[in-house]
N, C-alpha and C positions, 0 to 999 in steps of 0.2 A: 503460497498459491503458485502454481507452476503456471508459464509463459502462455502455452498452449490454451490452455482455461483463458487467459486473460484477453486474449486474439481472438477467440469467441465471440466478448461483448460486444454492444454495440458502443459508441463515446459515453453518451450518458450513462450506462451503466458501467464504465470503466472512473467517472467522474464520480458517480457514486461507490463505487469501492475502494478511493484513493481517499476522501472524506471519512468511509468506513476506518478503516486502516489507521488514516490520523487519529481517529480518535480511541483506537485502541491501543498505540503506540502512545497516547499521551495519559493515560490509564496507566499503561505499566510502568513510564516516567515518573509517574506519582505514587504508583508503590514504593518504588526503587526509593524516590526520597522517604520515602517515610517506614522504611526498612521492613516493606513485606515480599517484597520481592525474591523468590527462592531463585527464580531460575532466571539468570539475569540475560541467559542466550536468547531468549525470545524478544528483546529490545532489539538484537542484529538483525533477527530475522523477520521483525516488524517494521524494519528499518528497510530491509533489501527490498520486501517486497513492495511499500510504499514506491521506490524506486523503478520500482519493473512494471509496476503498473504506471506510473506519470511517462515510462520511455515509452511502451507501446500507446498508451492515449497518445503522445506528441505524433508517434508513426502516423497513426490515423487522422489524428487532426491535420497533419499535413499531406495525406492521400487523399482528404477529402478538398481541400483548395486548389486540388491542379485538376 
């Protein structure tokens, strides 16, 4: 999910896409162990984007306290 989309939401819906994400990120974790996993790039890039979403939530959480 690109950055732009993510600056969008509002907090809670960035809360709820960082929950989403985990749990799709812990799904292909468990393919991976249990060897159905074809394409194992989509753990990076369910990984980055968990990340890109919790930096912009922190942005905002912390635009919303000053």
């Amino acid at each position: 999910m690109k950055a732009a989309e993510l600056r969008q939401k509002d907090i809670a819906g960035l809360q709820a896409e960082v929950k989403e994400l985990q749990k799709a990120h812990f799904g292909l974790r468990m393919q991976k162990a249990t060897q159905q996993l074809n394409n194992t790039a989509t753990l990076r890039i369910t990984r980055r984007d968990i990340a890109r979403a919790k930096t912009i939530l922190a942005e905002k959480q912390a635009a919303s306290k000053e």
